[in-house]
Biopython code that builds the backbone (N, CA, C, O; Angstrom):
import numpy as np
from Bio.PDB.StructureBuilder import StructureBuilder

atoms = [
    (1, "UNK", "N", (-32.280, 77.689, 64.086)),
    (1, "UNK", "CA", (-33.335, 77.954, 63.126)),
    (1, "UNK", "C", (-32.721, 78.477, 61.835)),
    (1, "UNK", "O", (-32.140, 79.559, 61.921)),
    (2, "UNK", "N", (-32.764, 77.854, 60.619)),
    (2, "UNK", "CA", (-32.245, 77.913, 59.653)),
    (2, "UNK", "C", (-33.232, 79.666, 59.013)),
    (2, "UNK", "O", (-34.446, 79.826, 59.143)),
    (3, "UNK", "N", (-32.370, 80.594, 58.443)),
    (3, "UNK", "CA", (-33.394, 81.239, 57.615)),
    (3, "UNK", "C", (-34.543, 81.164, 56.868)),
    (3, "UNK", "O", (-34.762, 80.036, 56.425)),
    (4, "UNK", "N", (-35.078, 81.730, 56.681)),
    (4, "UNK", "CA", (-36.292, 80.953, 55.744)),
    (4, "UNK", "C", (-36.029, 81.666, 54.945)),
    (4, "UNK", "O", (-35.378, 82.608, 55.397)),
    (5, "UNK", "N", (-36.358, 81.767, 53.012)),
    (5, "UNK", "CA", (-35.812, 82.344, 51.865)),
    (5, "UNK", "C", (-36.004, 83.815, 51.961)),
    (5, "UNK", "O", (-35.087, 84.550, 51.594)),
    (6, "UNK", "N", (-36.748, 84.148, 52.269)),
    (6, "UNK", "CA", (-36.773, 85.594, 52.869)),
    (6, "UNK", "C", (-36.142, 86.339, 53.484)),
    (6, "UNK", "O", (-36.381, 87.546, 53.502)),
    (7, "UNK", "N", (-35.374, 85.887, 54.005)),
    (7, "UNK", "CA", (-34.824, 86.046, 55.280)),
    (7, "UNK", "C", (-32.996, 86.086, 55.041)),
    (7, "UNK", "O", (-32.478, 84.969, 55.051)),
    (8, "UNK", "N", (-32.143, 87.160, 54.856)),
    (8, "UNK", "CA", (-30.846, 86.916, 54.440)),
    (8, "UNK", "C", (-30.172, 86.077, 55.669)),
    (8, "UNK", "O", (-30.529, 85.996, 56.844)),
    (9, "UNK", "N", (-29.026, 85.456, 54.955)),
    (9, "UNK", "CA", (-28.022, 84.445, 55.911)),
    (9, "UNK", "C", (-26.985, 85.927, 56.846)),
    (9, "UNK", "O", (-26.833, 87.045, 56.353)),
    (10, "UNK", "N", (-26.733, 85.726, 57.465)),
    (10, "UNK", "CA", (-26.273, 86.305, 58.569)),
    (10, "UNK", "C", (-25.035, 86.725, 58.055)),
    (10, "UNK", "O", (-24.384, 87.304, 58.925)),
    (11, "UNK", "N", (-24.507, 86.657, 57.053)),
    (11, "UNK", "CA", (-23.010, 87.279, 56.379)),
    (11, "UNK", "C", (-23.509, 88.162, 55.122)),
    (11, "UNK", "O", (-22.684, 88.841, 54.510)),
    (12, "UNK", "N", (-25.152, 88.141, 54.664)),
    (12, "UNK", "CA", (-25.784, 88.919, 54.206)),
    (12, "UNK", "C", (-26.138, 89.711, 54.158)),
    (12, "UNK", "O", (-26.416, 90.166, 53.048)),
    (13, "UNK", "N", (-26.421, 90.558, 55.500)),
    (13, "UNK", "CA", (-26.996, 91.861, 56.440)),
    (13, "UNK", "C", (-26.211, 92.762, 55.824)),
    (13, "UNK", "O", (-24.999, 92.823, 55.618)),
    (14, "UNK", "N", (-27.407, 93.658, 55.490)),
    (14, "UNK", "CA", (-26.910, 95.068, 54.860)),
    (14, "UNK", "C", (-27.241, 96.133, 55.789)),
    (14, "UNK", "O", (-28.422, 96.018, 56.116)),
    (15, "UNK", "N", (-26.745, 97.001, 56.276)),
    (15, "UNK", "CA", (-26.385, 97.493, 57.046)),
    (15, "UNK", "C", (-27.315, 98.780, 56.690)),
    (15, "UNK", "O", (-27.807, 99.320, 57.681)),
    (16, "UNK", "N", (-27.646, 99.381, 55.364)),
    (16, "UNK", "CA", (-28.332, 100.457, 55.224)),
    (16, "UNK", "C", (-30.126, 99.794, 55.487)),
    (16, "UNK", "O", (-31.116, 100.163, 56.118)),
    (17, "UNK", "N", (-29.805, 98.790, 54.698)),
    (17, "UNK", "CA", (-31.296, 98.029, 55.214)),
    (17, "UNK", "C", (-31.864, 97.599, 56.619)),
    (17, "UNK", "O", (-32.939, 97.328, 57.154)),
    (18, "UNK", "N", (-30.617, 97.685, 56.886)),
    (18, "UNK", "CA", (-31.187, 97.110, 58.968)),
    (18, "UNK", "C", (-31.768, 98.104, 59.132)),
    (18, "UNK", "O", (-32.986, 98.074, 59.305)),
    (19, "UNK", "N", (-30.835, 99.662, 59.123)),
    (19, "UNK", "CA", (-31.133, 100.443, 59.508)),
    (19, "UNK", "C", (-32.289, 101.304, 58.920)),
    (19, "UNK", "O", (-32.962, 102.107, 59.565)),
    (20, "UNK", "N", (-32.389, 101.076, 57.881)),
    (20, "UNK", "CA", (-33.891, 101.994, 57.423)),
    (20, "UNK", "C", (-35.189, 101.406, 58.109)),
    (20, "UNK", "O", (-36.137, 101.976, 58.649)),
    (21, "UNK", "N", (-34.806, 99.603, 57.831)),
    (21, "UNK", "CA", (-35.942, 99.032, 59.030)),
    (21, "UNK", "C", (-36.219, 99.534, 60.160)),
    (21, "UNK", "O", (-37.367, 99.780, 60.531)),
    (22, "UNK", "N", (-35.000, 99.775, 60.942)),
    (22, "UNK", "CA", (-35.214, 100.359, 62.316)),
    (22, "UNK", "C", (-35.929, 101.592, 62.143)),
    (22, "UNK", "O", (-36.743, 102.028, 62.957)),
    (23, "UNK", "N", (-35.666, 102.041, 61.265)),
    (23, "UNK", "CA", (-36.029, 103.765, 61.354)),
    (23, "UNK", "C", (-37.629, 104.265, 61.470)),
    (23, "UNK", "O", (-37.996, 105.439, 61.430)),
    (24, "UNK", "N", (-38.621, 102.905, 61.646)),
    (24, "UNK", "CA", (-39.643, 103.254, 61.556)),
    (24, "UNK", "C", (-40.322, 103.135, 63.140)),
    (24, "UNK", "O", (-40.103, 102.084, 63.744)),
    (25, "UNK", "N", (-41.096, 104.142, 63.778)),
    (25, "UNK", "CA", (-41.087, 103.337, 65.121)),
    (25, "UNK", "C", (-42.002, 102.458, 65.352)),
    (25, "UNK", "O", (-42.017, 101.913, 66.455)),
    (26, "UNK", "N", (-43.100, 102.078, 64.230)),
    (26, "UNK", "CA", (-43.644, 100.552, 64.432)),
    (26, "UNK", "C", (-42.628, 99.338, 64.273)),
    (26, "UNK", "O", (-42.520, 98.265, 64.868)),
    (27, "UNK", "N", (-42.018, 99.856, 63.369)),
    (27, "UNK", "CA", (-40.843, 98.530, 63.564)),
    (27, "UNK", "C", (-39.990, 98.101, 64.791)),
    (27, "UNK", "O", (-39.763, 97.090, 65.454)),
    (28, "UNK", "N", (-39.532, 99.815, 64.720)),
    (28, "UNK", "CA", (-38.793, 99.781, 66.801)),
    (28, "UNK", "C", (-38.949, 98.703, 67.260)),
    (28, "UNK", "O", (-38.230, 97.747, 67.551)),
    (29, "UNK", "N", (-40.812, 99.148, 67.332)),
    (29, "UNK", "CA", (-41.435, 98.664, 68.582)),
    (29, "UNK", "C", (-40.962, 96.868, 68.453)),
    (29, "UNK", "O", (-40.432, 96.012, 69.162)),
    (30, "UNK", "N", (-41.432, 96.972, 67.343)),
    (30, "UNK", "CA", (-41.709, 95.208, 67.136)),
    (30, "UNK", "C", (-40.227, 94.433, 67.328)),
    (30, "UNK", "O", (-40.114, 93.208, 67.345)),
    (31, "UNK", "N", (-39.038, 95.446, 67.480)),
    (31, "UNK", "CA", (-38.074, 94.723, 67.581)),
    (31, "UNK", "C", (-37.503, 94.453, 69.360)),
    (31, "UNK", "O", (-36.817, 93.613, 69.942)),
    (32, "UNK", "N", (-38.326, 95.829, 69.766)),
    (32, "UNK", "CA", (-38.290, 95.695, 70.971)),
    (32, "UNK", "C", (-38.647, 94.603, 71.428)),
    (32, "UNK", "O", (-37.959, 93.831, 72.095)),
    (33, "UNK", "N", (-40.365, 94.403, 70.905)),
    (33, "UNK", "CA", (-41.262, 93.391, 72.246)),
    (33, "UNK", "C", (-40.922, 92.074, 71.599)),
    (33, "UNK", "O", (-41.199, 91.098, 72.295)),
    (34, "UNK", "N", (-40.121, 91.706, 69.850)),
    (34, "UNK", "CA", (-39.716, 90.407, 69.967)),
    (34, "UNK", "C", (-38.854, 90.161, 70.962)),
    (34, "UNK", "O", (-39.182, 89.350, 71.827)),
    (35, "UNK", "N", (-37.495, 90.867, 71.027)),
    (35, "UNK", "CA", (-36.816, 91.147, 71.999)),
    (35, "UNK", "C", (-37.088, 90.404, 73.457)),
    (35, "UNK", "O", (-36.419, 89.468, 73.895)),
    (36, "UNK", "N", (-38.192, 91.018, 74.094)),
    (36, "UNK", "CA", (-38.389, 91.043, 75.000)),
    (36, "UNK", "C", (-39.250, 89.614, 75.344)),
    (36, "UNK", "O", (-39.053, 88.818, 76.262)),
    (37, "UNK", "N", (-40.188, 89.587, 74.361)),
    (37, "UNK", "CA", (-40.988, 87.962, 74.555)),
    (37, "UNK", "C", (-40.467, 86.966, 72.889)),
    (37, "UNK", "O", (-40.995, 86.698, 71.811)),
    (38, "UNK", "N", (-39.492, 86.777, 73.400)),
    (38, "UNK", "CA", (-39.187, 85.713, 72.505)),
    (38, "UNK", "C", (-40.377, 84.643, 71.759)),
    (38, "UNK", "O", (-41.156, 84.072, 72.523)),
    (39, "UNK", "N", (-40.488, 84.396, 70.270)),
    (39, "UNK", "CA", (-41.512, 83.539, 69.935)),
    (39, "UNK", "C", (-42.550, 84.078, 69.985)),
    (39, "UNK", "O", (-43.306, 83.166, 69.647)),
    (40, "UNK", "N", (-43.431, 85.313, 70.253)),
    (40, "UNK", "CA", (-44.305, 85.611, 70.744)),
    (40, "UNK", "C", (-45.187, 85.920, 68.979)),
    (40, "UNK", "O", (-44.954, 86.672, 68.033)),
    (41, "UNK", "N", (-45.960, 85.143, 69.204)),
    (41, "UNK", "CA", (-46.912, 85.507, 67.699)),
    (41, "UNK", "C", (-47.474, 86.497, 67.160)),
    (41, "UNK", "O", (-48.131, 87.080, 68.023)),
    (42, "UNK", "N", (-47.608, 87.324, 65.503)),
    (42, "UNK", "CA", (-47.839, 88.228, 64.885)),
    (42, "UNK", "C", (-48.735, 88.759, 65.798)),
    (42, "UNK", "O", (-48.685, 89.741, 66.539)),
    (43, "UNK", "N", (-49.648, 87.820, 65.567)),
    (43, "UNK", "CA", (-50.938, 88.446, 66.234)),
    (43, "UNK", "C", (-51.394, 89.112, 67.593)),
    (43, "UNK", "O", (-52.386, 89.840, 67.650)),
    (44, "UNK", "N", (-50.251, 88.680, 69.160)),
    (44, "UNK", "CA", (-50.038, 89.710, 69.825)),
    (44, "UNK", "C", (-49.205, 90.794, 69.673)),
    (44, "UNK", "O", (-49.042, 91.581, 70.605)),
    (45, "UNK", "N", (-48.476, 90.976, 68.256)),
    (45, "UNK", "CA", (-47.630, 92.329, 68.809)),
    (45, "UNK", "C", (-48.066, 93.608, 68.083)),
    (45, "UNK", "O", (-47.730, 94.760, 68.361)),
    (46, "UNK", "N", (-48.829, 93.215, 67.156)),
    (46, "UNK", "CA", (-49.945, 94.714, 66.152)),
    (46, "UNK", "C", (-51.114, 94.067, 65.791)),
    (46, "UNK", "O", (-51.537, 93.740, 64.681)),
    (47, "UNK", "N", (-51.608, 93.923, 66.999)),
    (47, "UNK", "CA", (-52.989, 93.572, 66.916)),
    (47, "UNK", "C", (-54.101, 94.455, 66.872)),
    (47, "UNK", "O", (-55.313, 94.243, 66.912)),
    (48, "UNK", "N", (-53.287, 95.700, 66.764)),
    (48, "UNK", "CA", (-54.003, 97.402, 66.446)),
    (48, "UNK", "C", (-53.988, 98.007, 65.262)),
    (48, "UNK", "O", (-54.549, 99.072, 65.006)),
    (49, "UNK", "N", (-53.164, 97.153, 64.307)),
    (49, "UNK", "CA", (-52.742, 97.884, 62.911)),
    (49, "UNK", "C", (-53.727, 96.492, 61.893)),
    (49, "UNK", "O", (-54.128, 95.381, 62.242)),
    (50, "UNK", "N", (-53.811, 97.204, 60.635)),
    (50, "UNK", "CA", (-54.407, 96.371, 60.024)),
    (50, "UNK", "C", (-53.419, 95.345, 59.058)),
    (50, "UNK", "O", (-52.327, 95.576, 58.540)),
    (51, "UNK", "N", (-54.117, 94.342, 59.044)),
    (51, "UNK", "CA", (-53.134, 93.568, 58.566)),
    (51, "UNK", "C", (-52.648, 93.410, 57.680)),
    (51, "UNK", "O", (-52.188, 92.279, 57.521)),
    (52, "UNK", "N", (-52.448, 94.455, 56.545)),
    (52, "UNK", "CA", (-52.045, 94.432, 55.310)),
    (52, "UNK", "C", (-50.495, 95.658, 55.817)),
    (52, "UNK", "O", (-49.434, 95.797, 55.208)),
    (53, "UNK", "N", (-50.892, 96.245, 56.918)),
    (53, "UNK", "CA", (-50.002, 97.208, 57.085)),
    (53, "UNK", "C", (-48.483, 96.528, 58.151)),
    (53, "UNK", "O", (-47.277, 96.748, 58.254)),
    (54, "UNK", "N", (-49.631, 95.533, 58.819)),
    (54, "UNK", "CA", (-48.810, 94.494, 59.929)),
    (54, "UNK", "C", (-47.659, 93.630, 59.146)),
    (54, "UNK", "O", (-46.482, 93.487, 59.475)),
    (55, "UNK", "N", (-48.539, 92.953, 57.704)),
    (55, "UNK", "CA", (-47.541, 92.207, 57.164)),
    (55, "UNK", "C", (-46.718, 92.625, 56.289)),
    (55, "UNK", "O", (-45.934, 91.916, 55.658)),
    (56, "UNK", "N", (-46.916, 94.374, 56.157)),
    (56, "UNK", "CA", (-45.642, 94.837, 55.475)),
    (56, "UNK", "C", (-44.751, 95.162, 56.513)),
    (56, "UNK", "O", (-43.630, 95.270, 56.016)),
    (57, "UNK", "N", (-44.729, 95.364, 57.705)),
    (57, "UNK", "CA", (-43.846, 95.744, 58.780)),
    (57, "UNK", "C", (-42.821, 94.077, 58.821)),
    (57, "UNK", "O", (-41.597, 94.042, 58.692)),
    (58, "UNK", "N", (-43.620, 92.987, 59.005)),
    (58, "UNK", "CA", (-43.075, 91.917, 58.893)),
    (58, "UNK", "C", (-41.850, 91.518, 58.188)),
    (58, "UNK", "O", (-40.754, 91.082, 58.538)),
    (59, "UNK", "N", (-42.638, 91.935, 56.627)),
    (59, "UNK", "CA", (-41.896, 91.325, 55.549)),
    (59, "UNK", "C", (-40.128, 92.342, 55.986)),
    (59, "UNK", "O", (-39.063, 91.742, 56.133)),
    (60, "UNK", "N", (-40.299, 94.181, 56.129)),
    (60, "UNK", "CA", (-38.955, 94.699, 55.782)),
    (60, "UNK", "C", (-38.354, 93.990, 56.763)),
    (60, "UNK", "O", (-37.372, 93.373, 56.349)),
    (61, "UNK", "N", (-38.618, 93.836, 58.062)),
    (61, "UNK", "CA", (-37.758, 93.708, 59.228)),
    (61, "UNK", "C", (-37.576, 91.684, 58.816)),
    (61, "UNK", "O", (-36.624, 91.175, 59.407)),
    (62, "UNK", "N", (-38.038, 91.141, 58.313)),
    (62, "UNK", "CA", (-37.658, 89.956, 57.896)),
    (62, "UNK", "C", (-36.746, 90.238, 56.863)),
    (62, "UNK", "O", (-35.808, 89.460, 57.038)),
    (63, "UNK", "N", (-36.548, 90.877, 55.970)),
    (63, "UNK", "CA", (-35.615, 90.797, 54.762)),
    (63, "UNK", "C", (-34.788, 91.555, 55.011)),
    (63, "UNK", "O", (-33.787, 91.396, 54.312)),
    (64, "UNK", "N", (-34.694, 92.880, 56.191)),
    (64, "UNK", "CA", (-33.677, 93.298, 56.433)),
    (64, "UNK", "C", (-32.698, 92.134, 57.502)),
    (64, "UNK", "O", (-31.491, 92.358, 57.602)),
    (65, "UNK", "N", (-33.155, 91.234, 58.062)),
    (65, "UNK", "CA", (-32.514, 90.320, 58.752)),
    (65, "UNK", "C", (-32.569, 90.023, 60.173)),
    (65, "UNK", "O", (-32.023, 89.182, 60.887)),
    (66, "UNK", "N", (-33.665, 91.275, 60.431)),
    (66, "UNK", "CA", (-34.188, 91.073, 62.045)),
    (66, "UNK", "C", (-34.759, 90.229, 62.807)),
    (66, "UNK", "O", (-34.301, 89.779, 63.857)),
    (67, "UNK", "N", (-36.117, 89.900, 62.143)),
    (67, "UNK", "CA", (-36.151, 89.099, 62.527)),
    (67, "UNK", "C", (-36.265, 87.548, 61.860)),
    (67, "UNK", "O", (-35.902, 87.288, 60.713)),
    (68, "UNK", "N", (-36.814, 86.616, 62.764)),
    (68, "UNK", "CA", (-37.231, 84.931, 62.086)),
    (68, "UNK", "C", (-38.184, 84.382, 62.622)),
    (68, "UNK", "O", (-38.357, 83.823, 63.705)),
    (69, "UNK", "N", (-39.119, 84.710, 61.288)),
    (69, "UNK", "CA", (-40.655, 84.201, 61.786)),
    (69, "UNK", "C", (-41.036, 82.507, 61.457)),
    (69, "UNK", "O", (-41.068, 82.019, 60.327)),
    (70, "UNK", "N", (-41.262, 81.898, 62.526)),
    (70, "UNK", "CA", (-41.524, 80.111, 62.263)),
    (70, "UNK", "C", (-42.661, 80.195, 62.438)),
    (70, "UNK", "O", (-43.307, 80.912, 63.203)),
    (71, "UNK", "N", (-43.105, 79.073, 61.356)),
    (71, "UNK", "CA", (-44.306, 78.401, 61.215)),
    (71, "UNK", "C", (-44.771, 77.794, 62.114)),
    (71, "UNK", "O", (-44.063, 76.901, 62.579)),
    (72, "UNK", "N", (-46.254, 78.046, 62.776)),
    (72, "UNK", "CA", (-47.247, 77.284, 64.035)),
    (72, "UNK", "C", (-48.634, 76.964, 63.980)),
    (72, "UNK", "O", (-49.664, 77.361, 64.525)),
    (73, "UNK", "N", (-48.321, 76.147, 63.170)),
    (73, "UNK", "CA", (-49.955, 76.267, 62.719)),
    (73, "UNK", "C", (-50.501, 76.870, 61.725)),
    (73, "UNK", "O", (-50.250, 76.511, 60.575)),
    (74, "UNK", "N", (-51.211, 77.732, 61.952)),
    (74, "UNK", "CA", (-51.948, 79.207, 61.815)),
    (74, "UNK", "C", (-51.272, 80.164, 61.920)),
    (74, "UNK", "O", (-51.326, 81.023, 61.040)),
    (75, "UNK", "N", (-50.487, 80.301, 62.946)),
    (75, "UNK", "CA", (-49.877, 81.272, 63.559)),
    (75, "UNK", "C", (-47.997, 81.414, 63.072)),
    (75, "UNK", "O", (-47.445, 80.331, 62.877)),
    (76, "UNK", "N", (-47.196, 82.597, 62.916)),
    (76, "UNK", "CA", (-45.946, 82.768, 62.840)),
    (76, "UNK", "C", (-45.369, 83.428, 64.093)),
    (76, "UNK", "O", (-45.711, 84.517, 64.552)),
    (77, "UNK", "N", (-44.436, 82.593, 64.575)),
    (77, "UNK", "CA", (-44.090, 82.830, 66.033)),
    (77, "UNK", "C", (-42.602, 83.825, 65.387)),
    (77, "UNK", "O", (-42.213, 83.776, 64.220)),
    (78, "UNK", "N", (-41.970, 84.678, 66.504)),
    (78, "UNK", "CA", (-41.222, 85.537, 65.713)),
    (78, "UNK", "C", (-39.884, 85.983, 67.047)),
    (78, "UNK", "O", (-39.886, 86.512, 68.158)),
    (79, "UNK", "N", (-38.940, 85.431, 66.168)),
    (79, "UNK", "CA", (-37.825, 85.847, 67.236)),
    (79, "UNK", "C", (-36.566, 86.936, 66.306)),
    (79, "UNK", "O", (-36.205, 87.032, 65.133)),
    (80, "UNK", "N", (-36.166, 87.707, 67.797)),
    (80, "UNK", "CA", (-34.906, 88.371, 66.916)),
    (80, "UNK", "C", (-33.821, 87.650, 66.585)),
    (80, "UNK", "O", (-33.283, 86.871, 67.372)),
    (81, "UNK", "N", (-33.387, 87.882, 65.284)),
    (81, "UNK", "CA", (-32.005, 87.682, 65.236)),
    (81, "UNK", "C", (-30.893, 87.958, 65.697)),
    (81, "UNK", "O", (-29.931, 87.731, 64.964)),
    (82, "UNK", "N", (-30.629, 88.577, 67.153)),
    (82, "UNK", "CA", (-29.764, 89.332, 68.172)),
    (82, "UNK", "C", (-28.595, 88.629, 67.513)),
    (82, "UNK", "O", (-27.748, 89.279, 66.901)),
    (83, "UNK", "N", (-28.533, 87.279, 67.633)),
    (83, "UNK", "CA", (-26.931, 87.105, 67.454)),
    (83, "UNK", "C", (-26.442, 87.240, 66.080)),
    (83, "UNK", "O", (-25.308, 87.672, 65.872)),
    (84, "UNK", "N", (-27.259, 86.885, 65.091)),
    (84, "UNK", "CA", (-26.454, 86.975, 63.965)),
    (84, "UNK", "C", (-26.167, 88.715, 63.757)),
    (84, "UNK", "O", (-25.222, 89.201, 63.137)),
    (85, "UNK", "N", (-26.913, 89.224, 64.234)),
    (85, "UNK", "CA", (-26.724, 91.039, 63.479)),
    (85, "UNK", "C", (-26.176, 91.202, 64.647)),
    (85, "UNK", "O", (-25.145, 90.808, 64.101)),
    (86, "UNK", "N", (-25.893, 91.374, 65.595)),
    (86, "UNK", "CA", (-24.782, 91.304, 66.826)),
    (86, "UNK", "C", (-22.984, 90.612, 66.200)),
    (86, "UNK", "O", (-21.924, 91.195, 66.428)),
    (87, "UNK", "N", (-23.104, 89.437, 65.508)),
    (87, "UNK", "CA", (-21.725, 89.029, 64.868)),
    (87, "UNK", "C", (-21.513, 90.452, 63.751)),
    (87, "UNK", "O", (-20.548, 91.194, 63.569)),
    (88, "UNK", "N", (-22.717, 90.415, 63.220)),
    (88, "UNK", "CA", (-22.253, 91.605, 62.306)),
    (88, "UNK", "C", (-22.272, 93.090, 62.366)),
    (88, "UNK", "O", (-21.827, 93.903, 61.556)),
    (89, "UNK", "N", (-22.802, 93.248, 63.353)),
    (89, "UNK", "CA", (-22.987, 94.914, 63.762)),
    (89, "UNK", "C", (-22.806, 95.117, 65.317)),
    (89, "UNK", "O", (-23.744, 95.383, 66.069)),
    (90, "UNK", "N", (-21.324, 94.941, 65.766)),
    (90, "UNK", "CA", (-22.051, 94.310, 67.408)),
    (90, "UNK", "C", (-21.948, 96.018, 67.867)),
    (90, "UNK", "O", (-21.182, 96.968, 67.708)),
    (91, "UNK", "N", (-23.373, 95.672, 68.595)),
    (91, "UNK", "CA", (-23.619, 97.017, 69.847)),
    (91, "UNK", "C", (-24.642, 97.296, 69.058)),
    (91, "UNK", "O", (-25.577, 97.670, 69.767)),
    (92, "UNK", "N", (-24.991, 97.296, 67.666)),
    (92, "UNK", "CA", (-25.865, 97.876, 67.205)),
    (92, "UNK", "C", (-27.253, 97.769, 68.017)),
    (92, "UNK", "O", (-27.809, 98.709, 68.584)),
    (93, "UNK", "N", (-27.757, 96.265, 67.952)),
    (93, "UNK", "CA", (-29.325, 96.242, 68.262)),
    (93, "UNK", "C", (-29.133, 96.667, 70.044)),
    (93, "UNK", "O", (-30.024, 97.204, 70.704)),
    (94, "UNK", "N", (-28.147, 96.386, 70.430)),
    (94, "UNK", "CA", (-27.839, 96.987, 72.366)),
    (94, "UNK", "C", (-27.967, 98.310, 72.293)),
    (94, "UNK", "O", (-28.610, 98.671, 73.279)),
    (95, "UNK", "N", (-27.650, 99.298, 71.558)),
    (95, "UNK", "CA", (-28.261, 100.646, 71.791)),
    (95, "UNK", "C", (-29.527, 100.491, 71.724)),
    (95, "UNK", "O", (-30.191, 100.534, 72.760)),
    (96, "UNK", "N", (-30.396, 100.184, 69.924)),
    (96, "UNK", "CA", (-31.257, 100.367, 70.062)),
    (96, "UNK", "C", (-32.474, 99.478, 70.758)),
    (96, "UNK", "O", (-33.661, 99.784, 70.867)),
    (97, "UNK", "N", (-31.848, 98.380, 71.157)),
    (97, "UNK", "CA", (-33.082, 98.316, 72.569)),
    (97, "UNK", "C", (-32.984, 98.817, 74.065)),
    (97, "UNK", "O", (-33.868, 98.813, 74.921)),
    (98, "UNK", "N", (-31.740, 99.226, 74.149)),
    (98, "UNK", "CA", (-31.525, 100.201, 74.930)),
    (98, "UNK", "C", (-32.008, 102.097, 75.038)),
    (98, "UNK", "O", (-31.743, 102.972, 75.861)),
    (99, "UNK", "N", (-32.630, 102.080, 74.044)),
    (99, "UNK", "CA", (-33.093, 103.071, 73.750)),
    (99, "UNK", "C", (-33.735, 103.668, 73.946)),
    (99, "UNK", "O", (-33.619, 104.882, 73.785)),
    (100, "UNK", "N", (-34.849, 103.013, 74.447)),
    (100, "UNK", "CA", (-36.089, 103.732, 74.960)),
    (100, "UNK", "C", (-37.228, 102.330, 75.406)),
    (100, "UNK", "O", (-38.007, 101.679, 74.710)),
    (101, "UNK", "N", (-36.936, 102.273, 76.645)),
    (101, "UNK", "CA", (-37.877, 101.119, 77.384)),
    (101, "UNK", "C", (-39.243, 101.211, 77.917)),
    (101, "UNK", "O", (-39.771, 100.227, 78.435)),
]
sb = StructureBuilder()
sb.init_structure("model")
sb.init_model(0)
sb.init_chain("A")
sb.init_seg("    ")
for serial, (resi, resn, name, xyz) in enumerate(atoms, 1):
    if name == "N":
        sb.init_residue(resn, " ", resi, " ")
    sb.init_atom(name, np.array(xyz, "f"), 0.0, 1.0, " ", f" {name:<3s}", serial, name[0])
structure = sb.get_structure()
């Protein structure tokens, strides 16, 4: 899956930006349960937050390089970027989804 313009190339990842992303725990979360259900669409994973607040959570953790949201329709299906920020930070995202399950 190629980046989408939003989205930095994998030799791009800034390292203060991953991490401020992470630093929020709605984001955590969302990196967790992409994590965990691969592809799984916006709309099941903050289907409690409103959506102006949902698609700013989106946008940092997309431009910090986390994740990659594809087009479905209607719908943006959303996977982590484990390997590319793993080539560039390895162990990083393994703590923090190791972190708290």
């Amino acid at each position: 899956m190629p980046p989408q313009p939003s989205e930095p190339d994998a030799a791009d990842l800034d390292l203060p930006r991953v991490l401020r992303a992470l630093a929020d725990p709605v984001r955590l979360d969302i990196v967790r349960y992409a994590h965990a259900h691969p592809g799984a669409p916006c709309s099941t994973i903050l289907a409690d937050v409103p959506k102006s607040t949902a698609s700013h959570h989106w946008r940092v953790l997309r431009e910090a390089g986390l994740l990659h949201q594809e087009p479905a329709g209607r719908q943006k299906l959303n996977h982590l970027r484990k390997a590319e920020v793993d080539t560039a930070y390895p162990g990083l995202l393994d703590a923090v989804l190791a972190g708290r399950e």
